[in-house]
N, CA, C, O and CB atoms as a CASP TS submission, in Angstrom:
PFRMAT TS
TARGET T0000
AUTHOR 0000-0000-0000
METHOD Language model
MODEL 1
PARENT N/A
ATOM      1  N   UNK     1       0.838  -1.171   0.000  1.00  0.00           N
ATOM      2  CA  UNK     1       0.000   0.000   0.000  1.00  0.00           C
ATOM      3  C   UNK     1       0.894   1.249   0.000  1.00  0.00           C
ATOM      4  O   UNK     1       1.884   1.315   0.729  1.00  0.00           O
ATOM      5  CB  UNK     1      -0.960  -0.010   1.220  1.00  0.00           C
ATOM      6  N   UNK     2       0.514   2.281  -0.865  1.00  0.00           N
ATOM      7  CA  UNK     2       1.085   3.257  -1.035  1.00  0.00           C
ATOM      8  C   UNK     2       1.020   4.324  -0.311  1.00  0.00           C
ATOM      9  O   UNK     2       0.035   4.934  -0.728  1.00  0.00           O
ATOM     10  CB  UNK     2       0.927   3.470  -1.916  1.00  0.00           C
ATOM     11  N   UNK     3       1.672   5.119   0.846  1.00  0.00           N
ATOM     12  CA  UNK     3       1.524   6.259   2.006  1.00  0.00           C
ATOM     13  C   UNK     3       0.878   6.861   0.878  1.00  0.00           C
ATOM     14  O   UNK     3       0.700   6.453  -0.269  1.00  0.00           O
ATOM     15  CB  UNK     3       2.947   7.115   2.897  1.00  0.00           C
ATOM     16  N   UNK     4       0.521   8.084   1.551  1.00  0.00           N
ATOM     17  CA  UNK     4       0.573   9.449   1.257  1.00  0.00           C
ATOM     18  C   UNK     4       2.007  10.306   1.831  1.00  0.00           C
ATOM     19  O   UNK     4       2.719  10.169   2.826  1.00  0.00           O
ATOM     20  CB  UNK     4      -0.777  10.023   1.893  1.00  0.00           C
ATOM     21  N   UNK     5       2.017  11.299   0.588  1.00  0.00           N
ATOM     22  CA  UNK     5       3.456  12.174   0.817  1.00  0.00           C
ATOM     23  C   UNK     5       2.970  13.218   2.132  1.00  0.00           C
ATOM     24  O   UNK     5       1.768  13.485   2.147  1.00  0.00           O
ATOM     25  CB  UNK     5       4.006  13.275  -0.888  1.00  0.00           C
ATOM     26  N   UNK     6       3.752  13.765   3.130  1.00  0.00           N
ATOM     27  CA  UNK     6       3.649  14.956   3.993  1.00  0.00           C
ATOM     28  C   UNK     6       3.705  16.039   2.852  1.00  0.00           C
ATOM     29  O   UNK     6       4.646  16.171   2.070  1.00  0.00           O
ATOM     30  CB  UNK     6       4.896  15.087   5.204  1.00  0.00           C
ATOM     31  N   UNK     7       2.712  16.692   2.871  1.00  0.00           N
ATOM     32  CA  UNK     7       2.846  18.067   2.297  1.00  0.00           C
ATOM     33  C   UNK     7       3.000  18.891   3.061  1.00  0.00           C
ATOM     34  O   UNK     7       3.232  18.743   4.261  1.00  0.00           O
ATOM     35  CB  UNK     7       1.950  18.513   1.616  1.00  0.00           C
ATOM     36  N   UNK     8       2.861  20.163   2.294  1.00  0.00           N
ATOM     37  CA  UNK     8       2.873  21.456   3.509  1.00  0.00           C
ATOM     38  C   UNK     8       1.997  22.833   2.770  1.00  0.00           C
ATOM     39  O   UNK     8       2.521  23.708   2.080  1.00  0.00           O
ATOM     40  CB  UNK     8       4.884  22.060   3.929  1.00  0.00           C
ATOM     41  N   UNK     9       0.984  22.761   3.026  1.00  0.00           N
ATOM     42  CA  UNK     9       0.151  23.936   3.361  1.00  0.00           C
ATOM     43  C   UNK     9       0.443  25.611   3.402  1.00  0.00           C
ATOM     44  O   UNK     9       0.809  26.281   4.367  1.00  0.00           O
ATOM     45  CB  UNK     9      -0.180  23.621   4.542  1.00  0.00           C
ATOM     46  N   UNK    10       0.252  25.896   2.493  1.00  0.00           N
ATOM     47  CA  UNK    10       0.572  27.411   2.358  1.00  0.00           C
ATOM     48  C   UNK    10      -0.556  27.934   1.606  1.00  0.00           C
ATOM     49  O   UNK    10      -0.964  27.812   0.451  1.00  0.00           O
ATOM     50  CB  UNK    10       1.987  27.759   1.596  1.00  0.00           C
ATOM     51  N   UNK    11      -1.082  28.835   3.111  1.00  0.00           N
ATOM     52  CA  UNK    11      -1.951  29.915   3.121  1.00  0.00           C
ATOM     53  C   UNK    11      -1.911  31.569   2.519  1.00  0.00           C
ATOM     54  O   UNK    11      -1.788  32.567   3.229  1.00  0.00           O
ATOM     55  CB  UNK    11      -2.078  29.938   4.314  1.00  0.00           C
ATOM     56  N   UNK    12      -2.039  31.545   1.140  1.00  0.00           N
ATOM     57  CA  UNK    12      -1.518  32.985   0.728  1.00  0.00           C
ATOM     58  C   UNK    12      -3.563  33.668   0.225  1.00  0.00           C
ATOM     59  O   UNK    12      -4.671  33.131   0.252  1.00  0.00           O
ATOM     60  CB  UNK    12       0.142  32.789  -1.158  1.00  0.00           C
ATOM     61  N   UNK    13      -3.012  35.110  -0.178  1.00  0.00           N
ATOM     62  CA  UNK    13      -4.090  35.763  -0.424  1.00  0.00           C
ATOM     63  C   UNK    13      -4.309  35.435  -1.678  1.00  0.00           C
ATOM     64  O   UNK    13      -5.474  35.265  -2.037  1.00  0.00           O
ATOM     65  CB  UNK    13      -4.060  37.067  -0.174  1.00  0.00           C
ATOM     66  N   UNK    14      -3.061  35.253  -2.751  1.00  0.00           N
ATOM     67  CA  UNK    14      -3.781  34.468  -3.729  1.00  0.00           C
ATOM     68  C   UNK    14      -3.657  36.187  -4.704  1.00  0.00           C
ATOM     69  O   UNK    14      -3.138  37.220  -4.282  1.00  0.00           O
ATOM     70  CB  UNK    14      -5.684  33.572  -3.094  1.00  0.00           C
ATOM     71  N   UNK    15      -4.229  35.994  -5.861  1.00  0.00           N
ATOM     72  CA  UNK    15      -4.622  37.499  -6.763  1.00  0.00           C
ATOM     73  C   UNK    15      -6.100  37.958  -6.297  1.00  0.00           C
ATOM     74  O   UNK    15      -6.854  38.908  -6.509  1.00  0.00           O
ATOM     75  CB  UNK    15      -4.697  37.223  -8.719  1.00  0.00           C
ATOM     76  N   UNK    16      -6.099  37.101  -5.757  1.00  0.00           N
ATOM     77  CA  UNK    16      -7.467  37.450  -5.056  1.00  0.00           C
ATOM     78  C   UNK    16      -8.281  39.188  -4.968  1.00  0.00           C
ATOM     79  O   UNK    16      -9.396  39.566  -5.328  1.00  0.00           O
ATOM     80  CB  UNK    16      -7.111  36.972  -3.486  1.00  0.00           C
ATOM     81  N   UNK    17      -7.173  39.883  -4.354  1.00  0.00           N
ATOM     82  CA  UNK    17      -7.025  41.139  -3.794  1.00  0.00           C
ATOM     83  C   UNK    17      -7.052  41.969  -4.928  1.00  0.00           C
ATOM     84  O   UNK    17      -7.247  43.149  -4.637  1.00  0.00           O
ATOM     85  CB  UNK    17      -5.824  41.316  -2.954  1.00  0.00           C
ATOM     86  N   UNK    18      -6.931  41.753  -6.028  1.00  0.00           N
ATOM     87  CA  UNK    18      -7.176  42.818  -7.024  1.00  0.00           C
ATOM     88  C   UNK    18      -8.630  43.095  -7.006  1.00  0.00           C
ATOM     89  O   UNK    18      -8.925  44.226  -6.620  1.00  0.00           O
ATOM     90  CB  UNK    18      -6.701  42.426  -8.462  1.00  0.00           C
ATOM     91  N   UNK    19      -9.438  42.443  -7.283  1.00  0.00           N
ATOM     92  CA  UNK    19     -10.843  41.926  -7.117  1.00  0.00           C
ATOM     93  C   UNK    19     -11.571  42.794  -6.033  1.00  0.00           C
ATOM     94  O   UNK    19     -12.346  43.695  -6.356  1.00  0.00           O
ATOM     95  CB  UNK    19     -10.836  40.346  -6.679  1.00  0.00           C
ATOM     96  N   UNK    20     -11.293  42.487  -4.772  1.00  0.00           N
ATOM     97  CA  UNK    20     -11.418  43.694  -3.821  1.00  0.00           C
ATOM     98  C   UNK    20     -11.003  44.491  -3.817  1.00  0.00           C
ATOM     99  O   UNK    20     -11.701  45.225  -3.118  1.00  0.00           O
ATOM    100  CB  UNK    20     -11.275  43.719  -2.932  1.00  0.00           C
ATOM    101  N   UNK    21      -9.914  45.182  -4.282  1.00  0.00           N
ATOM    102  CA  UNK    21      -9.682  46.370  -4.286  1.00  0.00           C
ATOM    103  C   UNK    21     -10.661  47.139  -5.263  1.00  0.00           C
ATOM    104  O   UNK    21     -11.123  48.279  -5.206  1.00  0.00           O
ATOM    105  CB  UNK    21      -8.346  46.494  -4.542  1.00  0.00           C
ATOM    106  N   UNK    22     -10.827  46.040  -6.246  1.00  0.00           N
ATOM    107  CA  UNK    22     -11.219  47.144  -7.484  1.00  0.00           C
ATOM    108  C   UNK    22     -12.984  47.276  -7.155  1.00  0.00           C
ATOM    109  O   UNK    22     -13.744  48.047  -7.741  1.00  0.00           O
ATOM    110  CB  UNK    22     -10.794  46.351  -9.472  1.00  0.00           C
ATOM    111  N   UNK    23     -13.325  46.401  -6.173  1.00  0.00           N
ATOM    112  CA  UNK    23     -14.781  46.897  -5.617  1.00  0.00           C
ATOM    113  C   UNK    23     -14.974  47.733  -4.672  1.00  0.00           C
ATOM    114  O   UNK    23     -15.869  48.561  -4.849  1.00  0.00           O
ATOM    115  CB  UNK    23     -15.505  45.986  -5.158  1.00  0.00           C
ATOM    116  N   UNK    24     -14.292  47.761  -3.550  1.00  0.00           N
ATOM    117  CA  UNK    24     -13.918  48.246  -2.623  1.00  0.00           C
ATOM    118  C   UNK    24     -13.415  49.895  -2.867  1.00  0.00           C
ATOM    119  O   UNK    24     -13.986  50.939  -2.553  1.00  0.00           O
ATOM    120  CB  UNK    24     -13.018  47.304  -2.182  1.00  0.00           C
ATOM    121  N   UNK    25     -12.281  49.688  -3.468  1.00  0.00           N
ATOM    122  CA  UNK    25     -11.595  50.901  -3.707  1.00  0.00           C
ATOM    123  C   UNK    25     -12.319  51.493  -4.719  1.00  0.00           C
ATOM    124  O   UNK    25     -13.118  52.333  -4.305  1.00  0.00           O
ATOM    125  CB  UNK    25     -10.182  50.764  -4.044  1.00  0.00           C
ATOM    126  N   UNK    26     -12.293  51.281  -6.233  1.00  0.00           N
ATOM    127  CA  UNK    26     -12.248  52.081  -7.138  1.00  0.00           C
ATOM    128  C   UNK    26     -14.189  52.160  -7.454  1.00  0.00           C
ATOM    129  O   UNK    26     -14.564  53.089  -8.170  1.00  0.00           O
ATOM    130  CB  UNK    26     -11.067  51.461  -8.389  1.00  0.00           C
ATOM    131  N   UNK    27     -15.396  51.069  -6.832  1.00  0.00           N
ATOM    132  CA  UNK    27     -16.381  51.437  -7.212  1.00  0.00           C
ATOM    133  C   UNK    27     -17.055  52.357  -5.626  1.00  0.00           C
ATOM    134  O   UNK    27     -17.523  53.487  -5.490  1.00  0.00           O
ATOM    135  CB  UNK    27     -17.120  50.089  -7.902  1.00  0.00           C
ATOM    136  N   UNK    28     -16.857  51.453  -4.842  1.00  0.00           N
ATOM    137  CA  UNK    28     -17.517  52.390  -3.489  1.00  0.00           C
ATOM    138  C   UNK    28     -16.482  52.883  -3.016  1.00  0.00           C
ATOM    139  O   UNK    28     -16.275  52.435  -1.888  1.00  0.00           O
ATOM    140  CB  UNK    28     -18.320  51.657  -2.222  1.00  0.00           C
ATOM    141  N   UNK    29     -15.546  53.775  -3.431  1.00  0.00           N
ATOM    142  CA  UNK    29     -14.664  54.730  -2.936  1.00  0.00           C
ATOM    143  C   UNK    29     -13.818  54.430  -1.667  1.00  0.00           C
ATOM    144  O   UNK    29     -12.883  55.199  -1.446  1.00  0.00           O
ATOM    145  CB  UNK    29     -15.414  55.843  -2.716  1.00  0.00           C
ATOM    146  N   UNK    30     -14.017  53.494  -0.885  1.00  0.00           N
ATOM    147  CA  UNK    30     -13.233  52.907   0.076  1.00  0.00           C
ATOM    148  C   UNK    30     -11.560  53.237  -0.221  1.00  0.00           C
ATOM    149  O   UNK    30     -10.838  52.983  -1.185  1.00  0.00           O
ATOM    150  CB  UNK    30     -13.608  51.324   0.059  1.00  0.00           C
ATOM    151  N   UNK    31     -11.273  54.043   1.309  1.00  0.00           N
ATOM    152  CA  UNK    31      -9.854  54.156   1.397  1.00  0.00           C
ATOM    153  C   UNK    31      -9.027  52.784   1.933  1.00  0.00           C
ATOM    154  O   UNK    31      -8.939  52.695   3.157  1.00  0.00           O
ATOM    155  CB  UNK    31      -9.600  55.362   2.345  1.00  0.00           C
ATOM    156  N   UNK    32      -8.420  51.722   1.144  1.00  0.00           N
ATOM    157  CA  UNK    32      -7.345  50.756   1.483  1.00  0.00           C
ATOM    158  C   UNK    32      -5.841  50.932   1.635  1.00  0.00           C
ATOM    159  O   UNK    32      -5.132  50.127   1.031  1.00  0.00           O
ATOM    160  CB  UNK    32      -7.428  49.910   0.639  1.00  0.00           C
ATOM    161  N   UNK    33      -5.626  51.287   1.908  1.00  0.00           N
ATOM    162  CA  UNK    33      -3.776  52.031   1.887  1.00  0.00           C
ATOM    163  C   UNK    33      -3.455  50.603   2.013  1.00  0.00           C
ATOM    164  O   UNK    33      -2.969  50.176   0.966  1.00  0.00           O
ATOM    165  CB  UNK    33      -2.935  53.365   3.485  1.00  0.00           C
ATOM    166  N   UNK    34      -3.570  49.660   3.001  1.00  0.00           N
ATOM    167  CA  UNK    34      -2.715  48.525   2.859  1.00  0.00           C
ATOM    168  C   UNK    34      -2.859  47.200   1.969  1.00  0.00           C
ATOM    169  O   UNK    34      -2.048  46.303   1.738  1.00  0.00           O
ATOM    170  CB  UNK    34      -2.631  48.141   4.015  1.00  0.00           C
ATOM    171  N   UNK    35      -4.409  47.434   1.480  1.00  0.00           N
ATOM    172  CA  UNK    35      -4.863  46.592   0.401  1.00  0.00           C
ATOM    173  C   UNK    35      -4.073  46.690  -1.384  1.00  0.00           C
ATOM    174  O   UNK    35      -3.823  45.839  -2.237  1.00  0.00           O
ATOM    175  CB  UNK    35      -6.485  47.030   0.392  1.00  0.00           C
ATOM    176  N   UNK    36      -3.878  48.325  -1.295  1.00  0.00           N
ATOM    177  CA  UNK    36      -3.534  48.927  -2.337  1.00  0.00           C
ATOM    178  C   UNK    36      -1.618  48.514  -2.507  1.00  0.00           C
ATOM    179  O   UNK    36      -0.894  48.693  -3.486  1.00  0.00           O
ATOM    180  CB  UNK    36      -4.065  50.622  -2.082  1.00  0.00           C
ATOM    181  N   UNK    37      -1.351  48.061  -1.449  1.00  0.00           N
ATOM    182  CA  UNK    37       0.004  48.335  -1.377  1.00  0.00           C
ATOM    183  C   UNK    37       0.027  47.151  -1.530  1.00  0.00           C
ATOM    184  O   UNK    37       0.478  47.057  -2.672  1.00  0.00           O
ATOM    185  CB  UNK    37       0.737  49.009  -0.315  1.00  0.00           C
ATOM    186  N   UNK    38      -0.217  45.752  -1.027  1.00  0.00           N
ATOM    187  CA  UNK    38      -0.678  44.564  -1.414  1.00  0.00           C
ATOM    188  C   UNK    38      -0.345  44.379  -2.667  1.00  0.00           C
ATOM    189  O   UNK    38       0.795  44.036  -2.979  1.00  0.00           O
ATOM    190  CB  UNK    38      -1.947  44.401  -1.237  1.00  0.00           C
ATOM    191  N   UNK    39      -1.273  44.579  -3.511  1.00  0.00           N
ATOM    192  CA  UNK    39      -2.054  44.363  -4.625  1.00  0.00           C
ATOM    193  C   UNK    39      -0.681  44.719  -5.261  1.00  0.00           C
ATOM    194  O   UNK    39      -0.215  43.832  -5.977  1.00  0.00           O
ATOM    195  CB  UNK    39      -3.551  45.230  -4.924  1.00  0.00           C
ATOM    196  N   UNK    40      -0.048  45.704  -5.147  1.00  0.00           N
ATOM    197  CA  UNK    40       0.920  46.524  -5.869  1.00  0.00           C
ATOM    198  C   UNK    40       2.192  45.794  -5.760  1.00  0.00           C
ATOM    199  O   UNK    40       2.888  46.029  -6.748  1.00  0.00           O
ATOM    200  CB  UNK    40       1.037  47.980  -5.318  1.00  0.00           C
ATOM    201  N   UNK    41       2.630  45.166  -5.104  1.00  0.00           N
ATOM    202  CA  UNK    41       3.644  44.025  -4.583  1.00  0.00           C
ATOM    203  C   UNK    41       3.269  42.990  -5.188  1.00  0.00           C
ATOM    204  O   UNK    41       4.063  42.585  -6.037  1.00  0.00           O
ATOM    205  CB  UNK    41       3.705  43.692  -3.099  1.00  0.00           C
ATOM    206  N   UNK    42       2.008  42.214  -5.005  1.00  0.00           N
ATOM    207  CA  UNK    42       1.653  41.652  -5.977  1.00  0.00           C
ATOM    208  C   UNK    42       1.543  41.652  -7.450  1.00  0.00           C
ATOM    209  O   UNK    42       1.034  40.586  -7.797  1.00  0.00           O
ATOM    210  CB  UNK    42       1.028  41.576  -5.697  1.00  0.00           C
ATOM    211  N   UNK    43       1.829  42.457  -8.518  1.00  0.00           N
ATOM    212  CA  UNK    43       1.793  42.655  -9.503  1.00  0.00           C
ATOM    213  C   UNK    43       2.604  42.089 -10.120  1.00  0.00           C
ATOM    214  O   UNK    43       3.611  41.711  -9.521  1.00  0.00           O
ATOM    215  CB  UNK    43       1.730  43.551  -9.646  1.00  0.00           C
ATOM    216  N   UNK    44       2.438  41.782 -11.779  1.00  0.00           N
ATOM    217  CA  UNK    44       1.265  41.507 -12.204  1.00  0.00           C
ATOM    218  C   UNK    44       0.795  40.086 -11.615  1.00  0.00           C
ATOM    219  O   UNK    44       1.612  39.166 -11.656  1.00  0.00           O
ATOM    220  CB  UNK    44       1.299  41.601 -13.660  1.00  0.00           C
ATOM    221  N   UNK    45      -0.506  39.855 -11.057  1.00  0.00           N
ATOM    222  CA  UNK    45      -1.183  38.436 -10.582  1.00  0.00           C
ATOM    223  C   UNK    45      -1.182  37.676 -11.745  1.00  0.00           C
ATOM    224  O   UNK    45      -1.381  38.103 -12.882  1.00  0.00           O
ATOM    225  CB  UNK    45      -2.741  38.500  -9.984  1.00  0.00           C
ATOM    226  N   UNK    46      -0.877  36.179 -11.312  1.00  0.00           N
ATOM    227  CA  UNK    46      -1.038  35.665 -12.707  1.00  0.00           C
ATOM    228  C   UNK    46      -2.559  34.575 -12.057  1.00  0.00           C
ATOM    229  O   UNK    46      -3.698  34.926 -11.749  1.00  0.00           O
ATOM    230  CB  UNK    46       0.774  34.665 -13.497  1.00  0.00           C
ATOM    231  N   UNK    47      -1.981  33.376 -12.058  1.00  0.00           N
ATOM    232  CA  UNK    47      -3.293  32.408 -11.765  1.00  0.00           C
ATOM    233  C   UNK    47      -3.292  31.509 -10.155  1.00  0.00           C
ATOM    234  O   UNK    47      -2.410  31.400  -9.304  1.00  0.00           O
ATOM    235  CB  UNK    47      -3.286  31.114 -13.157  1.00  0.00           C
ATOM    236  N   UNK    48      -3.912  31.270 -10.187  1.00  0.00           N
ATOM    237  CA  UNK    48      -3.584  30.130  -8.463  1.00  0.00           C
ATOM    238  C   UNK    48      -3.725  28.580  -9.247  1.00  0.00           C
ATOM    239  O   UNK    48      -3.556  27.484  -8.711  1.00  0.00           O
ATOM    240  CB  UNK    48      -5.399  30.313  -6.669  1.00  0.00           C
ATOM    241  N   UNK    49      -4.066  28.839 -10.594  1.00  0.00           N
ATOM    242  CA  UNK    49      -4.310  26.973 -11.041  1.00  0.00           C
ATOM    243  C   UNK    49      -5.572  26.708 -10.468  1.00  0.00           C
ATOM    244  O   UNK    49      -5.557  25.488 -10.305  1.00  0.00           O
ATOM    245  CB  UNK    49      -3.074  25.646 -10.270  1.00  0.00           C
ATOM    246  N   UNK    50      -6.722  27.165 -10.043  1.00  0.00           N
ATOM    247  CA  UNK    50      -7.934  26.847  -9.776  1.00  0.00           C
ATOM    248  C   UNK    50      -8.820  27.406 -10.580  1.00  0.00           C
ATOM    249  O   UNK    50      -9.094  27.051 -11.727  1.00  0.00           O
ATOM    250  CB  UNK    50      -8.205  27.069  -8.630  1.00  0.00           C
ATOM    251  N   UNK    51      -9.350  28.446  -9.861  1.00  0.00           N
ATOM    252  CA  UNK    51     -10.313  29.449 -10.952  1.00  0.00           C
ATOM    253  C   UNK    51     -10.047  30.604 -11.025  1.00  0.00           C
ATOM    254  O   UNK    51     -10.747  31.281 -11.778  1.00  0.00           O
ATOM    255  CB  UNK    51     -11.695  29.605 -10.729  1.00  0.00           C
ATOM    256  N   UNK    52      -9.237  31.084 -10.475  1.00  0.00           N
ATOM    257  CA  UNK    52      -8.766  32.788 -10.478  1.00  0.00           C
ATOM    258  C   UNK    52      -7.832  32.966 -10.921  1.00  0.00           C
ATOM    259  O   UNK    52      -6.791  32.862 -10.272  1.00  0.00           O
ATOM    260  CB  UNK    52      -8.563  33.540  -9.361  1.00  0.00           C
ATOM    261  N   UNK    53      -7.864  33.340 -12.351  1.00  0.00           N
ATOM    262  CA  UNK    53      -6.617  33.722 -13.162  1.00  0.00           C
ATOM    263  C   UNK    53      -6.809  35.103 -13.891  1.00  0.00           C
ATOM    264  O   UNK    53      -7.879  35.502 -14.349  1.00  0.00           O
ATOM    265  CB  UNK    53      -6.297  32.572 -14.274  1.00  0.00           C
ATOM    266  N   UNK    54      -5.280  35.955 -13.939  1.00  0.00           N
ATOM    267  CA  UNK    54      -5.057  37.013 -14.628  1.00  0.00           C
ATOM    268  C   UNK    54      -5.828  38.314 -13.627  1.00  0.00           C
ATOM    269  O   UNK    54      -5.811  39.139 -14.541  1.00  0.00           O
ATOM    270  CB  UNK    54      -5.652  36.731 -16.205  1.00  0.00           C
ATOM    271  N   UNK    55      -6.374  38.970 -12.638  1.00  0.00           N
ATOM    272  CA  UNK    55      -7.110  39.535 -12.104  1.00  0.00           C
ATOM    273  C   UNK    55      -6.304  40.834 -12.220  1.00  0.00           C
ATOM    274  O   UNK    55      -7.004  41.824 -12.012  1.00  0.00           O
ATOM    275  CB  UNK    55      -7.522  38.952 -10.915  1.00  0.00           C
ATOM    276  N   UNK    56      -4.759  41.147 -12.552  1.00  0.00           N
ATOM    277  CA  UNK    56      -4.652  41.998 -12.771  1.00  0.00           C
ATOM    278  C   UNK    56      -5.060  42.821 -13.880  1.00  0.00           C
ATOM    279  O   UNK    56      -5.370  44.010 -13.940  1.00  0.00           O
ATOM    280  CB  UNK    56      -3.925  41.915 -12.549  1.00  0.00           C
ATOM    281  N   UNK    57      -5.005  42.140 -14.525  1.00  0.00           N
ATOM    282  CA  UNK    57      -5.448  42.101 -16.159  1.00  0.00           C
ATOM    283  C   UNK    57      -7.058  42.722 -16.633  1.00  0.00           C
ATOM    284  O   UNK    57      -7.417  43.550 -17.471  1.00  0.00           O
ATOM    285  CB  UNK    57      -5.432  40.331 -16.634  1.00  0.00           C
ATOM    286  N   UNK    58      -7.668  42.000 -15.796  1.00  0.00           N
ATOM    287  CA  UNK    58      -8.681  42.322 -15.806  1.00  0.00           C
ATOM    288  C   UNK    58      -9.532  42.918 -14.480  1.00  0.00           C
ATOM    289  O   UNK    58     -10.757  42.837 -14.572  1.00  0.00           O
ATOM    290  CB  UNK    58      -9.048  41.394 -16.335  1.00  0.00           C
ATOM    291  N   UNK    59      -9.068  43.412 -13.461  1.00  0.00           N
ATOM    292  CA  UNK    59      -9.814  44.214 -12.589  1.00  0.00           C
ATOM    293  C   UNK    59      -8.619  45.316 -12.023  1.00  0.00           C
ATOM    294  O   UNK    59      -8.892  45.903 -10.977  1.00  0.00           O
ATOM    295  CB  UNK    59     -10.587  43.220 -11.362  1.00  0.00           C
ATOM    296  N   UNK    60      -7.192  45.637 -12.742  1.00  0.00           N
ATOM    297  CA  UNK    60      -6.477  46.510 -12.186  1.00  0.00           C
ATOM    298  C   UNK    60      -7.310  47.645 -12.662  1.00  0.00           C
ATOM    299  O   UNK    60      -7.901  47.414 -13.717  1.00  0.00           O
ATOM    300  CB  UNK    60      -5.010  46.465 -12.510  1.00  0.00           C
ATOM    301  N   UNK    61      -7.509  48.906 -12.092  1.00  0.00           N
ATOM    302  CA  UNK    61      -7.938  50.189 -12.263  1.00  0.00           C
ATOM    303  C   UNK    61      -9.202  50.213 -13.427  1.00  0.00           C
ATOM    304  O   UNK    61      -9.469  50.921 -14.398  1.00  0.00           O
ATOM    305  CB  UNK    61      -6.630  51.071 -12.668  1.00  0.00           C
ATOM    306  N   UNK    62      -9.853  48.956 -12.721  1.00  0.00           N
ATOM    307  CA  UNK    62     -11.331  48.941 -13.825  1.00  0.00           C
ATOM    308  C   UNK    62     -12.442  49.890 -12.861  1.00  0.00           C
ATOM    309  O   UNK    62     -13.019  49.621 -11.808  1.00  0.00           O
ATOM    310  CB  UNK    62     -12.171  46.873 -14.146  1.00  0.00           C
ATOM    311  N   UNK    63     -12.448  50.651 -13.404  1.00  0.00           N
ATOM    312  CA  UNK    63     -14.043  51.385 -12.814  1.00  0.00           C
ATOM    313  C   UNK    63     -15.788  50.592 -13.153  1.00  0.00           C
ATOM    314  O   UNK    63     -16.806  51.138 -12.729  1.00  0.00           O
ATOM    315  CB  UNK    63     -14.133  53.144 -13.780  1.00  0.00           C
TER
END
């Protein structure tokens, strides 16, 4: 019988945060200073390999 390997678990935000920012920030005017700075470190987001791919691309400075 074949184990299973020990993995290891890593909890990130993901591109996630473009997404909120660009609702947050740029449609209901919400001030994020640390979301924004985030996002900006993060750049450009690419994909997580699930369902959230490219978010810079498509929600950086979308009104």
């Amino acid at each position: 019988m074949r184990r299973p390997r020990a993995g290891k678990i890593v909890r990130t935000v993901g591109p996630d945060v473009e997404v909120a920012l660009n609702h947050l920030h740029n449609r209901l005017h919400m001030e994020l200073p640390a979301t924004e700075e985030l996002a900006e470190q993060q750049r450009p987001a690419g994909t997580d390999n699930l369902f959230v791919a490219w978010e810079t691309l498509t929600h950086a400075q979308n009104p």
